[in-house]
N, C-alpha and C positions, 0 to 999 in steps of 0.2 A: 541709065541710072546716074544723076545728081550726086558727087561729093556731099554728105554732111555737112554743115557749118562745124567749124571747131565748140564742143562744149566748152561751158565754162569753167569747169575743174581743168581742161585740159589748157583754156586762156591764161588760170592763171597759174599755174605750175611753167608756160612758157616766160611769162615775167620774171617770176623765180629762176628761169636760168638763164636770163637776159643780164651779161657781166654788168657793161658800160653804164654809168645812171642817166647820163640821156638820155640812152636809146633804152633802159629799162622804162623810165618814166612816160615815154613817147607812146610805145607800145601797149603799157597800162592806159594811157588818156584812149586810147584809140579802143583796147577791149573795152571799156566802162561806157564807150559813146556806143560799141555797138549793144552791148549788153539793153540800157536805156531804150534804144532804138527796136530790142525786140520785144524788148517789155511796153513800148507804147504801139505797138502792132506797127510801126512804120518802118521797121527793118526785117533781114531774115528770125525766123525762131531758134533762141538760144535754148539748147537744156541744160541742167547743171552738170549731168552726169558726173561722172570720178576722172581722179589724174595719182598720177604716183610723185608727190613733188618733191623735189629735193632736201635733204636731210638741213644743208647748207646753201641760201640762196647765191649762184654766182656773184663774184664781185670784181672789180677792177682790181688790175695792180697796185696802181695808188688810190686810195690813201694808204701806208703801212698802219696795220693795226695792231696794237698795244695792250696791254695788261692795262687797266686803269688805273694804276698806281703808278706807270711807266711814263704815260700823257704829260706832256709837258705842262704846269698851268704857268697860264700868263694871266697878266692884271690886265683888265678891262678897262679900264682908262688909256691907257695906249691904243694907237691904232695899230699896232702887230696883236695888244690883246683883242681887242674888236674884231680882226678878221679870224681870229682862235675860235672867236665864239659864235661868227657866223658858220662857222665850217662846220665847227662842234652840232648846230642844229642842222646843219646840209643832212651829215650824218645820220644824227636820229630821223630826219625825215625820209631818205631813203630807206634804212631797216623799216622807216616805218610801211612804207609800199609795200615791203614784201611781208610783211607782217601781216597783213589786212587781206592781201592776195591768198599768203598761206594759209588762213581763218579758212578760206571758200575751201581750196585742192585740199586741204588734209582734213577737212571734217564736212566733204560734199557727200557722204554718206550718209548723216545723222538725220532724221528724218526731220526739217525746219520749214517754218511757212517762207515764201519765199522774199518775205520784205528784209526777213535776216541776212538773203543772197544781196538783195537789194544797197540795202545799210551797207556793208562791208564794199561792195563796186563802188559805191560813194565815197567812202572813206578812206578808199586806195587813188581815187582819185584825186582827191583832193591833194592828200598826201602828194603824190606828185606835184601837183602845182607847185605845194610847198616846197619840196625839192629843188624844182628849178628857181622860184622867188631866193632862194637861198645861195643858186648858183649863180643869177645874176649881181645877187649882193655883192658877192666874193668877186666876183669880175670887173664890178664897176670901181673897186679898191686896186683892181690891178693883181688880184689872186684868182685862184679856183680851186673846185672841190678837187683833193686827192695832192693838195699841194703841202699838207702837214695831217702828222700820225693822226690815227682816231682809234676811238676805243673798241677793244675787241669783243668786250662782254656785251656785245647789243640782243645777240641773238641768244641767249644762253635761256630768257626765257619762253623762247618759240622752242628750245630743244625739252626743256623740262615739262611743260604742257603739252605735247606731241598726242599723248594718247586721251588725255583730258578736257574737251570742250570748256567745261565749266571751268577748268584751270586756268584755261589759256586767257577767258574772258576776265576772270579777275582781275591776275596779273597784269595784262596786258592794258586792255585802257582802263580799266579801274585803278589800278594802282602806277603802271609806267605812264601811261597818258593824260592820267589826272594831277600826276606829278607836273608836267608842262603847266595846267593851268595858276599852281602855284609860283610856279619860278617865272610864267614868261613878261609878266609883269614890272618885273625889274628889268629883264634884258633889253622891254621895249623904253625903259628908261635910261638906259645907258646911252642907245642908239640918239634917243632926243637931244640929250644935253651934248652928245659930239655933233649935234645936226645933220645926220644924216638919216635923210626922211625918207630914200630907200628903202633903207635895211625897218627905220621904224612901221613904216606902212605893211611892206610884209610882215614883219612881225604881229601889227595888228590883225591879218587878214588868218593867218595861223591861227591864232590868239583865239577867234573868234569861233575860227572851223574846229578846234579841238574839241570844241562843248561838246558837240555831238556825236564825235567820235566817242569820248566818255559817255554819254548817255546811250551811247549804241551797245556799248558791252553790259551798263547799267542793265537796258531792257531785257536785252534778250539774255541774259544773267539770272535775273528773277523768273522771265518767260520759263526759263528751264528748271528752278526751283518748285514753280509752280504744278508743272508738270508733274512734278517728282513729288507732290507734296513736300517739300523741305522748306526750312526757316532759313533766309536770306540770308543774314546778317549770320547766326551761325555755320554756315556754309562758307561765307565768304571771309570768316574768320580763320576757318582750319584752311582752308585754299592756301591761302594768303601762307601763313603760316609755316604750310608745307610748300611751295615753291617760288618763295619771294627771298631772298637771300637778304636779310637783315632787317629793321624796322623802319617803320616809315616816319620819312624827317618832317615836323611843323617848322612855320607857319605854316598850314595850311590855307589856300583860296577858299574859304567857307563858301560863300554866296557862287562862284561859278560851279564849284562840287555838289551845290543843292541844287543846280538849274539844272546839274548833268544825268540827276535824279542819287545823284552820293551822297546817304545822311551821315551827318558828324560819327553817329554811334558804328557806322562801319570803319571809320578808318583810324578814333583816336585812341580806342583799345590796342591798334596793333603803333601806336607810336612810339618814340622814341623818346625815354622820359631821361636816358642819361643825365642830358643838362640841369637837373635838376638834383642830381648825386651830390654829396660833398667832396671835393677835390675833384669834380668833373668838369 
C-alpha cells in the first residue's frame, strides 16, 4: 500500500505553520508547482480534501509586530524611508501567502468548482514571488525582512471571516487587495525618481499580478451570490460593512478596479466622505 500524496488542504495548512518567510514561501512555490502538475495530468493526483489550519499562521521572531499606531512612519524620500516601505510590502505580501493558503485549508469544505482551488494556488503563488522580490530589494539596500517593526493587524481580517466565505472574499481581495492597486502606483514612483529600478520593477511585476488576484475574489464572490440568488453589490455592502474596520479611503485606481471586475457603485458608497466635512 502507497503513502497518499499530501492533500491540498493539508499543503496548505503546512505553509500556514511554516514560521521562516523563505522557507514559507519556498514551500508554497513548491506545493503550487505540484498542485499545477496534477491538474495537468503530469504529476501525482492532488485531492483537496480538509486540513485543520491554524487560528494564527506561524511567524518569525523578527519582524516585532506592532499596534499600527505604534509603526514608526518614515518619509519616503530618504533612503531609511525607502527601505520602511519596502519592508512595509515584504510584509503585506507575506500575510498575503498565508491568506490565499488559508482561503483553500479553512474553506476546502464548501462545495467549489475546482478553478476556485485553482485561482487561489496561483495567487499564493505568486504572492510569494512577491515576497521574495521584496526581500531581495531590502537586501540589495543592505537590509532584510524582520530588520524593523511591522504591523500587527494584518491578519485581524483572516480571523473575523473564519466562518464566512463570502466575508473573507470581500474583505480580503476586494477591499485589502484592491486597496494595493490604488496606492502601488505612487510607491512605484518613488522607487523611480530615487532610481532604483530594482525595487521599481518588482513593484511593477506586483502591480500587475494583483489585478487578478482582485478579480479572483471579484469572481467567485458573485459565483457565490449567484448560487445563493443574492444581489452582489448589496451583499457586498453589509459584508463590508460588517467586518472591515473603518471606511474605504479614495482616490481610488478606477480603471485597474473595473479590469478587476470592481464597479465604482461597489466600493464608493462605503467611502470615506470625512474630507469633505467642515473643519475636517
Amino acid at each position: 500500500m502507497t503513502d497518499q500524496p499530501q492533500t491540498l488542504a493539508e499543503r496548505a495548512a503546512e505553509v500556514l505553520n511554516t514560521a521562516d518567510g523563505r522557507q514559507k514561501t519556498a514551500l508554497s512555490r513548491r506545493h503550487a508547482a505540484a498542485w499545477f502538475a496534477s491538474r495537468s495530468g503530469t504529476g501525482p493526483e492532488i485531492a483537496i480534501g480538509t486540513a485543520s489550519p491554524p487560528t494564527h499562521p506561524a511567524r518569525p521572531d523578527k519582524p516585532e509586530l506592532l499596534h499600527p499606531r505604534d509603526v514608526p512612519k518614515r518619509k519616503p524620500g530618504s533612503e531609511a524611508g525607502r527601505i520602511a516601505l519596502l519592508h512595509a510590502v515584504a510584509h503585506i505580501e507575506l500575510n498575503a501567502v498565508d491568506l490565499h493558503w488559508d482561503i483553500i485549508a479553512r474553506f476546502s469544505h464548501v462545495p467549489m468548482p475546482m478553478g476556485f482551488f485553482d485561482d487561489w494556488v496561483k495567487a499564493a503563488d505568486e504572492e510569494s514571488k512577491h515576497f521574495n522580490l521584496m526581500c531581495d530589494c531590502l537586501e540589495a539596500l543592505g537590509s532584510h525582512y524582520g530588520a524593523l517593526p511591522a504591523h500587527a493587524g494584518m491578519w485581524r481580517a483572516a480571523e473575523d471571516t473564519a466562518e464566512d466565505l463570502m466575508g473573507r472574499l470581500a474583505v480580503v481581495p476586494m477591499v485589502l487587495e484592491a486597496r494595493g492597486l490604488d496606492v502601488t502606483p505612487g510607491m512605484i514612483e518613488i522607487f523611480r525618481k530615487a532610481q532604483l529600478t530594482q525595487a521599481v520593477e518588482a513593484l511593477e511585476v506586483i502591480y500587475a499580478e494583483e489585478v487578478g488576484h482582485v478579480a479572483y475574489g471579484s469572481k467567485w464572490f458573485n459565483f457565490l451570490c449567484g448560487r445563493d440568488n443574492l444581489d452582489p453589490k448589496e451583499v457586498f455592502h453589509a459584508l463590508v460593512r460588517k467586518y472591515f474596520h473603518g471606511a474605504l479611503k479614495p482616490p481610488f485606481n478606477e480603471e485597474k478596479r473595473a479590469d478587476a471586475g470592481l464597479p465604482p457603485d461597489f466600493y464608493w458608497p462605503l467611502a470615506d466622505q470625512a474630507r469633505d466635512l467642515p473643519g475636517s
